[in-house]
C-alpha positions in Angstrom: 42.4 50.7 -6.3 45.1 48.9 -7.9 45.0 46.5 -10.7 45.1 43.6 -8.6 42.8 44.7 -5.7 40.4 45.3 -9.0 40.7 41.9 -10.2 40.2 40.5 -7.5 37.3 42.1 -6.6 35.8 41.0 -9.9 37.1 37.4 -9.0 34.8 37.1 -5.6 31.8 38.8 -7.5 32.1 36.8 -10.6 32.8 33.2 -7.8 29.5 34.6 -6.2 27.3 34.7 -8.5 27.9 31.7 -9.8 27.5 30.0 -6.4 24.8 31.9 -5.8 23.1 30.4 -9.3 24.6 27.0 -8.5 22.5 27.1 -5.1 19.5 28.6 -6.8 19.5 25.6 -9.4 20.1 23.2 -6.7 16.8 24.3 -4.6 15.0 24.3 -7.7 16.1 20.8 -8.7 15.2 20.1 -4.9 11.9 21.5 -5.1 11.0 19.6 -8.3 12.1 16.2 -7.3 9.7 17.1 -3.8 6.5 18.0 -5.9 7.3 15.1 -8.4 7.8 12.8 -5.2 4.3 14.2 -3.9 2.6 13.8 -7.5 4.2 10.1 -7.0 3.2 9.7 -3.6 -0.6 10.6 -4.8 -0.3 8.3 -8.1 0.4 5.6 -5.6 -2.2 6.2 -3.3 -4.8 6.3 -6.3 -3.7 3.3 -7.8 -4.0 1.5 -4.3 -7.7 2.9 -4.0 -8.6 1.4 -7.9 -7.1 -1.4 -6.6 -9.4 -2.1 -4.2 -12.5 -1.0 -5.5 -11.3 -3.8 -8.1 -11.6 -6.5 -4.7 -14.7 -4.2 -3.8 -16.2 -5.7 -7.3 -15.1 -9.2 -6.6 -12.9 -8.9 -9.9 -10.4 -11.3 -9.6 -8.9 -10.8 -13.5 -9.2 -7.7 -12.4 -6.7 -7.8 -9.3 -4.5 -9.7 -11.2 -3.6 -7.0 -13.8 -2.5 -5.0 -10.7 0.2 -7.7 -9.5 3.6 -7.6 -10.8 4.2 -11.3 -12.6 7.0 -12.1 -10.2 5.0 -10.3 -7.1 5.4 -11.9 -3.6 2.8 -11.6 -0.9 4.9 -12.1 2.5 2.7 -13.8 5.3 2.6 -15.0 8.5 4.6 -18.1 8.0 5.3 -17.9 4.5 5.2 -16.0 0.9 3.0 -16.4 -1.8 4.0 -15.7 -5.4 1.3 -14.4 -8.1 -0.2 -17.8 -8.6 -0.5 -18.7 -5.0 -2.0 -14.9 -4.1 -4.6 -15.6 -6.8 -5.5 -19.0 -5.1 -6.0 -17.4 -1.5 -7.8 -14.5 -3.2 -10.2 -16.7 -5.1 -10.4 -18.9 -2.2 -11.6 -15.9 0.1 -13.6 -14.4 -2.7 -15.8 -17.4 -2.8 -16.3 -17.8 1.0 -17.1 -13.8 1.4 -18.0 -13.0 -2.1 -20.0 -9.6 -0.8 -16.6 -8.7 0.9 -15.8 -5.0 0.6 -13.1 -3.0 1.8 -13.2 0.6 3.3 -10.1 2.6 3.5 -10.1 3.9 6.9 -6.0 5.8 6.6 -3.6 5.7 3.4 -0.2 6.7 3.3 2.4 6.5 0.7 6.0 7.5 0.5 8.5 6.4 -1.8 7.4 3.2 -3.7 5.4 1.7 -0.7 1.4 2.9 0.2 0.2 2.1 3.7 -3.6 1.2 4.3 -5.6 0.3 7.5 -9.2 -0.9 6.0 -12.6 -2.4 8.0 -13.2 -5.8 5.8 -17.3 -6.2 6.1 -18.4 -9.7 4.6 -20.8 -12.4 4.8 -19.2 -15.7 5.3 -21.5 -17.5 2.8 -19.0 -20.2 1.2 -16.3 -23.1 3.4 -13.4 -21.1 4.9 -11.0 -22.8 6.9 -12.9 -25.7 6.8 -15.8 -24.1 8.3 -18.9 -24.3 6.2 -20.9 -21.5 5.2 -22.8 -19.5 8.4 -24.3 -16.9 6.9 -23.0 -15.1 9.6 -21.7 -11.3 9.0 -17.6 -10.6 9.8 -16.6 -6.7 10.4 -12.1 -6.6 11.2 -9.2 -4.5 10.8 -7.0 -5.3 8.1 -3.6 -3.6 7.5 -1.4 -3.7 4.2 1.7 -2.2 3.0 2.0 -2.6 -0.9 5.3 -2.4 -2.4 4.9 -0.6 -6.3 7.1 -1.1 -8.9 6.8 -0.6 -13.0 3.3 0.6 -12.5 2.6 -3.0 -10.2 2.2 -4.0 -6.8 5.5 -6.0 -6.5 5.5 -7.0 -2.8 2.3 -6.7 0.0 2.5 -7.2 3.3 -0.8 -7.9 5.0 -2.6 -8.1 9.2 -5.8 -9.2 9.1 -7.7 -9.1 12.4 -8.1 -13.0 11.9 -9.0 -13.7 15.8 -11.7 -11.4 15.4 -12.8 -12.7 11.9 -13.1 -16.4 13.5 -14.6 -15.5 16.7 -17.4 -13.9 14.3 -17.7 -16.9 12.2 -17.8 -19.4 14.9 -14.4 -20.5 14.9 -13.5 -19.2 18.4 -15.5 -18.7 21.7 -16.2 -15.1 22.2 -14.7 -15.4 25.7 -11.3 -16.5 24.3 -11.1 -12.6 22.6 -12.6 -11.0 26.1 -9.3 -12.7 27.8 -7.1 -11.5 24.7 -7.8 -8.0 24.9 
């Protein structure tokens, strides 16, 4: 083997294992950020379940140290900023103050957590201009909460609201029957 043939032997082995341990860096960079991501992905998912066994305990100082300052709550029609969530919460709170959520599904990825919940309550304060009725509501809610710095930063929120009304007196039960 010549000179050159040698050196350039040593050139391709020398070029491969360094790509070789450029690759193997790589995956375990890859692998690190995907169990970080999953350790994030479970650190979301627990702070979403604190934050509503906070609502579960009708704490409403305590909801608020979960909202970002500059949070926005997008609904229906329109969003809500911190002080207008903390109005509708108190509002709801007082109308269903043994409201309590169970997580039904949760699932987080990224920044955002996913939740589908059965809201059980007894409507025992004026909601929607319907005094109290002492009657009992069980619906579907659904949320996606946006985290940021440790915060929930944006939510987006379905409540099964036809049901909830129906069940308060609000709606005929027949006007559901012909919706479904």
């Amino acid at each position: 083997m010549s000179n050159l043939e040698e050196d350039t032997l040593v050139f391709f082995v020398t070029s491969f294992r360094l790509v070789r341990r450029r690759c193997r860096r790589i995956a375990d960079e890859a692998l690190s950020n995907l169990r970080r991501s999953a350790v994030s992905a479970e650190k979301n998912k627990e702070f979403i379940r604190k934050y509503v066994d906070t609502w579960n305990r009708g704490d409403l100082q305590g909801l608020c140290q979960f909202w970002s300052p500059d949070m926005i709550h997008h609904a229906r029609e329109l969003d809500h900023g911190f002080e207008g969530v903390k109005s509708i919460v108190r509002g709801f709170m007082q109308a269903f103050p043994d409201l309590n959520f169970q997580i039904e599904d949760i699932v987080a990825e990224g920044d955002r957590v996913v939740t589908r919940m059965t809201a059980r309550a007894t409507h025992l304060g004026d909601y929607m201009g319907v005094p109290r009725t002492g009657k009992k509501i069980n619906c579907t809610v659904l949320g996606i909460a946006r985290l940021a710095n440790g915060r929930i930063a944006e939510h987006w929120g379905v409540t099964d609201e036809l049901a909830m009304m129906q069940q308060i007196g609000l709606l005929p039960e027949e006007y559901l029957a012909a919706m479904s």
